[in-house]
Structure formats: C-alpha cells, structure tokens
N, C-alpha and C positions, 0 to 999 in steps of 0.2 A: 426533409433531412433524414428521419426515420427511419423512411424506406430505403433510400440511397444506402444507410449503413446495414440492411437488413439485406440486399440486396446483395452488397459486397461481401458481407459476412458468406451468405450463400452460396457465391462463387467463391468462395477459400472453402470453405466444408466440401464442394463439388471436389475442389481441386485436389485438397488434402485426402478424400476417400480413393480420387483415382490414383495420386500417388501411390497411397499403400497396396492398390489392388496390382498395380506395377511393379511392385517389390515384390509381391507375395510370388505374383507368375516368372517372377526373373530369378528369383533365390534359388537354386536348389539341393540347400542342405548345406554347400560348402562355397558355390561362388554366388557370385550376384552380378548377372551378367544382362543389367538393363540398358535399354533403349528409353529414350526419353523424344522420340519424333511425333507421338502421338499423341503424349500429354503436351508438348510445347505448340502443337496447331492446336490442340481444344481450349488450353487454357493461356498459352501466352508465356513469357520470362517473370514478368511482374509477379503473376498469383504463385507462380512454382517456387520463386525467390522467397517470397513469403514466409509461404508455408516452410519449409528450408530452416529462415532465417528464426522464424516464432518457435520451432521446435529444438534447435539449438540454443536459440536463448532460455526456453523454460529446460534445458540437460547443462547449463553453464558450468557447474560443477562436475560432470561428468566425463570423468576422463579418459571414457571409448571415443568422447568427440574433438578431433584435430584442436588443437590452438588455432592453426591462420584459418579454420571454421569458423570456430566462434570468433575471431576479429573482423571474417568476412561478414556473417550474420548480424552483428553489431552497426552495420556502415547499411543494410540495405535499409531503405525506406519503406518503413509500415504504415497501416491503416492510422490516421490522426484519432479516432476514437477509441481506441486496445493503447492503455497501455502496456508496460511491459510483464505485469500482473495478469491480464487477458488472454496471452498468446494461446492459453491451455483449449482456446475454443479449434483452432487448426491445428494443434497440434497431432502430428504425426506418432502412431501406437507402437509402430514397428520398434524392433530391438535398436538399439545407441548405435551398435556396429553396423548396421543394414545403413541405420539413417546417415552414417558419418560418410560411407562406401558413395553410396546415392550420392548424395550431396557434394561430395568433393568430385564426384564426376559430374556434377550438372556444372559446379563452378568452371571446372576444367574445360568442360564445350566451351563454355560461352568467352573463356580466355581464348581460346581457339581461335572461335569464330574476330573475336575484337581484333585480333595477328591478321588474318583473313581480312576482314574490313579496312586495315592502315597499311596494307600491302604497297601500297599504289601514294605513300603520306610519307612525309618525313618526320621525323618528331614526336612530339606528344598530339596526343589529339585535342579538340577543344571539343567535343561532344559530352553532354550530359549523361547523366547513365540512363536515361529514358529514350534519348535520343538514342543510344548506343544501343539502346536494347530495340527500337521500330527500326534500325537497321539492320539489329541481326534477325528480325521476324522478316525482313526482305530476303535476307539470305535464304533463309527455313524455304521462304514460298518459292521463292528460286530453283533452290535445290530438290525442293517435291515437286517443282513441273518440270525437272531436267528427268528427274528418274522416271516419271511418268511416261514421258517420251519415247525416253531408252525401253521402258515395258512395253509401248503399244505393239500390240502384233501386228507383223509386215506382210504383205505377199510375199513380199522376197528378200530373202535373209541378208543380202546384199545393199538394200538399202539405208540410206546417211541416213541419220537424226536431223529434224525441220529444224536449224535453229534459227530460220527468219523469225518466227514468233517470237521465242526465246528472248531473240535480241533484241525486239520491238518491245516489249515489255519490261525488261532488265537491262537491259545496255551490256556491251562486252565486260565490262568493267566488272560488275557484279556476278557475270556466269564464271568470268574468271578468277574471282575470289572462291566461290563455289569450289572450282576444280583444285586450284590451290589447297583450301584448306582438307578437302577431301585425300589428295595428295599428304601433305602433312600428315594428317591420320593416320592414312595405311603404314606410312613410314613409322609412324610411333608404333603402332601395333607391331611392326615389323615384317606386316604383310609386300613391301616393296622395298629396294634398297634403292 
C-alpha cells in the first residue's frame, strides 16, 4: 500500500514540475499562451486535474483565483491518502494569476472536448467523470494520429489523407467529433467564421 501511494505521489510531483515548466516556457511577460497536448499524453486528465485542483484548494482565499475555480477544484476527486492539509506536496509555485489563466483553460478544453463527445446524444449524459475523462483521452489519441497523418510527407502534394486506418481504429464517430470540436475552436479563436 506504501508504495502504491509513494508511487502516485511521484506521478503528481512528475506532473506538477512539468506543469510549471509549461507555464514558464508559455508566459512571456504579458500573455500566457499555453498548450496543454503534451502534458495531457504524458500524464493524463486525472494527475493535471489534480495538480490544478490541490493548488487551488491550498490559494482558497486568494482572490487572483476564479470562484467557479475554486468550486470546480472542490468537485475533482483526489488522492484518498492527502487530505486537504497535504495538497502543499503538488502544489503548483507559479504566480495565483499564471495558475488561475492555466487552469481555467485546461477546464475550458475539457468542456469542449465533453460538447464534442455528446454531439451525436441527446440530453444529459450518464458517464462518470472518469469514464468521461478515458473518453476524452480517445479523443486526444484520435486527434494526435489525425495530425500525424496530415504531417507525414507525401511524394505528391496532391495526395488524400489514409483514413482507412483512422477509421479502423476510431470509427467515424469519433474522427468526427475530433473535427467538430476542432472546428468549434477555431471559430472561438475567431480564426474561421
């Protein structure tokens, strides 16, 4: 049991240093213009949520950190051994404003992505938030072998994208959740009308 929690703890201290090293190289001076695709294939929704949620709950008072932050950090699911006196062990060094920016754009993907996933649903979903979360880690893997694809160099500039694979591995369903929410995006940015 020891090691299991010594183990996890491990993967949060991994997680929570690449965090800040993401913030540091994203910041500069005046925006904070982070990607989060590389920390969400190494470490997952779960450990980022965490770390996230332990650093906002030890800033509860601080009020560079959103409100619906701190109510969202209050609802994830932490390690059963940390209580809420422990978080200090992940917790995140970066400035309250870096962490509030970060973090209400990690929330904000993953609402995304959950719009993207019940595209195709009517209603409320019945998915658990873990369940909800290895769905959007299908998205992730999804979407990193769409782009991959799109990257491989061609002999000739003229040819399609393979999606027999694609499809065989994802089903239409999910590539088209992909392009959907992908779509959605640009339009938020304002990069497509």
């Amino acid at each position: 049991m020891a090691d299991n929690i010594n183990k996890w703890q491990e993967k949060l201290i991994a997680c929570k240093n690449d965090i800040e090293d993401t913030i540091q190289k994203a910041y500069d001076g005046s925006r904070l213009n982070i990607n989060f695709d590389e920390l969400v294939d190494t470490h997952g929704y779960d450990l980022i949520n965490q770390v996230f949620a332990a650093t906002i709950m030890e800033s509860i008072h601080d009020g560079r950190i959103r409100r619906d932050l701190k109510e969202w950090a209050d609802n994830i699911p932490m390690p059963e051994q940390y209580d809420k006196g422990q978080y200090y062990y992940f917790n995140l060094d970066s400035h309250p404003g870096l962490v509030d920016i970060a973090a209400n754009k990690f929330v904000n993907i993953q609402k995304e992505l959950a719009k993207a996933e019940n595209l195709n649903t009517e209603g409320e979903t019945d998915m658990t938030l873990t369940e909800l979360i290895k769905s959007q880690q299908k998205l992730i893997d999804c979407k990193n072998d769409i782009v991959k694809d799109i990257n491989k160099p061609r002999e000739d500039s003229r040819q399609n994208i393979n999606f027999d694979e694609l499809v065989s591995k994802y089903g239409y369903d999910r590539i088209s959740q992909v392009f959907a929410a992908t779509i959605m995006a640009l339009e938020t940015d304002g990069r497509i009308d």
